[in-house]
ROLUMMI-184723 format. One record per residue (C-alpha): x, y, z. Coordinates in steps of 0.05 Angstrom, whole numbers, plus 5000, padded with zeros to 4 digits. Each point is the difference from the previous one (the first is absolute). Layout:
<kenus>
XYZ/...
</kenus>
This chain:
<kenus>
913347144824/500850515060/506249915034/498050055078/504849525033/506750264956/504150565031/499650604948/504450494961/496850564959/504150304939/496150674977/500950014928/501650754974/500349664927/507449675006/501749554956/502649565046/494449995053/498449234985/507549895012/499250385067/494649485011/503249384981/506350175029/496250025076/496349394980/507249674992/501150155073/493549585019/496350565010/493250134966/499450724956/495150374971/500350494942/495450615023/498850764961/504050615033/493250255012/497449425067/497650435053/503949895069/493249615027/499949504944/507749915009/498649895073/494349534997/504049574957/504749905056/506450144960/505949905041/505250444947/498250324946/505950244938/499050534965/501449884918/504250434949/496750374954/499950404934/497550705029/503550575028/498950125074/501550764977/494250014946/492550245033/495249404997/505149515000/498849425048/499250005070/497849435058/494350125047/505050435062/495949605041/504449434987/506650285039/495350065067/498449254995/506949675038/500649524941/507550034970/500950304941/505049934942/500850444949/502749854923/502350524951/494450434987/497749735070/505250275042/499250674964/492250065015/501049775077/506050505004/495550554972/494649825038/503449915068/502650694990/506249884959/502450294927/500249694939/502950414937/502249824930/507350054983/504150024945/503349355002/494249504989/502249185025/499449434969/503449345004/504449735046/502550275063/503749695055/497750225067/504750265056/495949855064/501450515067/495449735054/502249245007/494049965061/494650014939/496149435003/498050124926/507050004982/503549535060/499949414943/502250454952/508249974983/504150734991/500350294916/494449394989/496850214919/493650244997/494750274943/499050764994/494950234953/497950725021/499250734986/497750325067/503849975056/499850105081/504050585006/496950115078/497349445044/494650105050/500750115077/501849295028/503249804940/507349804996/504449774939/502849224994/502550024934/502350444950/503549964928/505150484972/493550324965/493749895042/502450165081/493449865020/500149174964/496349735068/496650395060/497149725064/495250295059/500749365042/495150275054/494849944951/502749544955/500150344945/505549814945/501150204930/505249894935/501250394945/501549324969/495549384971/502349345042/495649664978/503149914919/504949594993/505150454988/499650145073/504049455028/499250095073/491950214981/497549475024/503449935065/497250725016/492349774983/501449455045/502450285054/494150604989/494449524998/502849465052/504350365057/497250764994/492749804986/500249375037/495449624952/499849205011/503249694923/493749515014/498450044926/500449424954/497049654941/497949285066/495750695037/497450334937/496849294983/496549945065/498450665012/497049944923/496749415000/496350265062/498250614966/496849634939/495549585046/498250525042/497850444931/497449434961/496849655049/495949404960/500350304938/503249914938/505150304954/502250084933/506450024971/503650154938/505949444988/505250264952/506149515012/504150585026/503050175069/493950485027/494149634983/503549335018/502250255072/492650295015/497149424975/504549515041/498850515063/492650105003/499049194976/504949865069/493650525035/493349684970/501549454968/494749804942/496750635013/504850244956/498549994917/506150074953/499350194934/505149854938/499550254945/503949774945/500750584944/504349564963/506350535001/503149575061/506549734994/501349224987/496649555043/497550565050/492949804998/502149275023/504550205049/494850555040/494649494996/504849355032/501650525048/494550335031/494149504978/503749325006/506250215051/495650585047/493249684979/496550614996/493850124963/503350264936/495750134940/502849984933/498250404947/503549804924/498350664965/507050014950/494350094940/496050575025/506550355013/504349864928/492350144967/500550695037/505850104981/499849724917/504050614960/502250465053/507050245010/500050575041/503149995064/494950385040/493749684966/502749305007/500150125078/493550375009/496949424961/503749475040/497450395061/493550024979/499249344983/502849755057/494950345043/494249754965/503249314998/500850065082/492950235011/497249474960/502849505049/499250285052/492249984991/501249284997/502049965073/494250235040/499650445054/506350435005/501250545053/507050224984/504450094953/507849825024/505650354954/507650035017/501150775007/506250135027/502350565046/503650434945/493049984962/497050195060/503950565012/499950264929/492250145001/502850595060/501350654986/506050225039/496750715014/493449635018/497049645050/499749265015/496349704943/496049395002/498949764932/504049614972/502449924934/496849614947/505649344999/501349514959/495649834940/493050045037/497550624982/492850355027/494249545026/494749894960/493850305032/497349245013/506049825039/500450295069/506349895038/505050225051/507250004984/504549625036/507250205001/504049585047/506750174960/498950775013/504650135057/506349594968/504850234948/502449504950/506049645038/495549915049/495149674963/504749504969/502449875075/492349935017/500249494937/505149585028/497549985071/492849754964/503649434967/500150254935/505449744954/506250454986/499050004928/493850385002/501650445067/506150284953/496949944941/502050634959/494150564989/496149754942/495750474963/491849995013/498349884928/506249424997/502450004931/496050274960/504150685015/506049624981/498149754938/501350644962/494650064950/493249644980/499549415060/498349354977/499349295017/506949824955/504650595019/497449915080/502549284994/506950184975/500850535051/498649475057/505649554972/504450574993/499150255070/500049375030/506149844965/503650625032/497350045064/502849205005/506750244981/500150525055/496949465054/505849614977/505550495005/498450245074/497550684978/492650005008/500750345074/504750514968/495150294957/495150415012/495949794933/501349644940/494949964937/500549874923/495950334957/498149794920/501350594953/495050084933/506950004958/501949414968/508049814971/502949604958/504849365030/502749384980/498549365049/502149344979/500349974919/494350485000/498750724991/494850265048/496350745000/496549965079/499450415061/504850385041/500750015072/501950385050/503049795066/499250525077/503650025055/499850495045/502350225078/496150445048/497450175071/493550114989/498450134923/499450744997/507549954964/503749464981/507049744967/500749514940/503349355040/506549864973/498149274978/506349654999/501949764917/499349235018/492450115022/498350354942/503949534950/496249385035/493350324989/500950294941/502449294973/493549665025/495550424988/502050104921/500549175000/494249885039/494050604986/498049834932/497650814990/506750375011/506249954965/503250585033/502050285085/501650635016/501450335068/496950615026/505050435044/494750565004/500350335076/493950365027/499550554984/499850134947/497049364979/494749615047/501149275017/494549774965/500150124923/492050204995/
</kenus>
């Protein structure tokens, strides 16, 4: 979906980690942003109509030849301009500053002594506020115009300003959360120094959407992949709000979903949205696929594989198809960019819909592509989806077949779905669903020896996840409070017929990953 009717901020990635946080972080204000490469010419920045535009860290040297540099076009455009870490460095040296690297590196915390109170990047800002250092270079001379804001007992250059042009930089990030005052900087960058309108919202993404769809679509018809989880459900629910019938859902159910999933997604969406949902029980070309394998890799590959020639099958059955809708999100998006390239237009491959067959002509449709994950639960909600699926944990694409440790079959799948049911209950119950970022149980190949009732038993193990993170890429074993864990454990020894024995993983990542395969 182009954005034409959204005030703008551009961030100009120089490969920061924390460029989508840049991103979010101005989208918090109500203000639209967009992820670009360093590399955008000045015309293309222009023609956009940005009205700011933030400059992101980075891992280079501003010192070391070839290392990244915007189009210089960019300072002659009157748009304001902040710059981050490795951003203030390359404006300063640009602009006509110095940048040098000395001795004493900084990382960590740093409380900020500010010395021009008339800032208005800093006038929200209170005196010795904390903020997140993580640099190597520093500004040891700042260009003509330029004067200093801030400073730390280490850095005396922390934040700059040339307020004719509006040009503003920090040596910190404000946008982590270790900057406590970050985000009232951002706002008042994007809101009172750019002047953007905080017009943007998950009620104006929906109409602005919607028209979009029509307008590309026009009478024809499209074809999506239902999974059950948050993206495919919130694309589905957005382009069915769009065209209607003209819309074609497929489920398919690989028989690896988790108890009573295939019931719920078809009372939802074909009996609660009425859509035109096709249905595709394929749980025995799947476990026949998969008869005797155990290796983590292969199992997924074949899951994959079968999957697409599952989808494709149906989706012959529906007639004439012109696109093909997928929930790509804006991190996937921006992960098929190079940093030190240019804008890219493919996008990556998503979900578990692989190449078209050469039969099969069609047009993506993305409508999730601009929003990050938040955003699309938010979009979820404003849909009428219910709650339980818009904050649904991340469930893997080949379900659990990659948590059923070992050979997958029919038996071991159907113990795993009591277990996990069991202990995602027990978590509903307790109040700690929305406090975890993901919880799973897996069934481990190892069987022990246990006593229940008058009997001695030799079954399955199990293991129980839990786990806290921001966004995946790390994440913390939750400390699951000993009640929880008793309860489930209790049940799910007297109640799953398969496993006579619980055990709780308190794995971080790294070095582990949250998934066991």
């Amino acid at each position: 979906m182009a954005i034409t009717d959204h005030d703008l901020i551009l961030v100009l990635d120089f490969g920061a980690q924390y460029s989508q946080l840049i991103a979010r972080r101005v989208r918090e204000c109500g203000v639209y942003s967009q992820i670009v490469p360093y590399t955008i010419s000045a015309g293309d920045v222009s023609a956009m109509g940005a009205k700011g535009i933030i400059f992101s860290g980075g891992p280079s040297s501003v010192e070391t030849p070839g290392s990244p540099r915007p189009d210089s076009a960019i300072f002659s455009l009157g748009i304001p301009i902040l710059g981050i870490c490795y951003g203030l460095q390359v404006m300063s040296k640009m602009l006509g500053g110095n940048v040098t690297c000395p001795e004493k590196k900084e990382y960590g915390l740093q409380n900020i002594d500010i010395v021009d109170r008339s800032s208005p990047l800093l006038a929200a800002v209170s005196d010795r506020s904390q903020v997140w250092m993580s640099h190597g270079d520093s500004v040891d001379r700042i260009p003509d115009g330029f004067h200093v804001t801030a400073t730390t007992p280490t850095c005396p250059y922390t934040a700059i300003e040339d307020p004719r042009r509006r040009f503003y930089g920090v040596q910190f990030h404000p946008e982590v959360v270790h900057s406590v005052e970050g985000d009232k900087m951002i706002r008042s960058f994007v809101l009172d120094i750019c002047g953007a309108d905080p017009d943007w919202n998950m009620g104006s993404f929906i109409d602005d959407a919607v028209n979009e769809i029509r307008e590309t679509v026009g009478d024809r018809r499209v074809l999506c992949g239902l999974s059950g989880g948050v993206d495919s459900s919130v694309a589905a629910a957005l382009i069915h709000r769009a065209i209607g019938n003209q819309l074609v859902c497929v489920f398919v159910n690989n028989g690896m979903l988790r108890k009573n999933e295939a019931e719920s997604v078809l009372d939802l969406f074909g009996r609660h949205f009425n859509m035109n949902l096709q249905y595709a029980d394929a749980a025995d070309d799947f476990l026949s696929a998969l008869k005797g394998v155990t290796e983590p890799e292969a199992k997924r590959k074949i899951i994959g594989r079968v999957f697409v020639d599952v989808f494709y099958r149906e989706a012959r059955k529906c007639g004439d198809i012109s696109f093909l809708a997928q929930g790509t999100l804006y991190p996937d998006v921006i992960e098929s960019r190079s940093p030190s390239g240019g804008p890219s237009s493919t996008i990556k491959s998503h979900h578990n819909v692989g190449g078209l067959p050469d039969d099969l002509k069609w047009e993506l449709l993305e409508p999730l592509k601009e929003l990050f994950k938040d955003e699309v639960r938010a979009l979820g909600r404003e849909l009428g989806l219910p709650d339980d699926l818009v904050y649904r944990h991340p469930f893997p694409g080949p379900g659990l077949g990659v948590r059923c440790i070992g050979e997958v079959t029919k038996e071991r799948l159907d113990t795993l779905r009591d277990v996990d049911a069991i202990f995602i209950e027990e978590i509903r119950k307790a109040g700690l669903y929305g406090k975890i970022w993901q919880a799973l149980a897996d069934l481990l190949p190892v069987r022990s020896v246990g006593v229940q009732g008058d009997e001695r038993t030799y079954r399955e193990v199990c293991t129980l996840r839990a786990v806290t993170s921001e966004d995946a890429m790390t994440a913390d074993w939750y400390r699951m409070p000993y009640d929880v864990l008793q309860r489930a454990a209790s049940r799910i020894c007297n109640e799953v017929k398969g496993v006579n024995r619980v055990l709780y993983d308190i794995t971080s990542k790294p070095p582990g990953t949250i998934e066991w395969e």
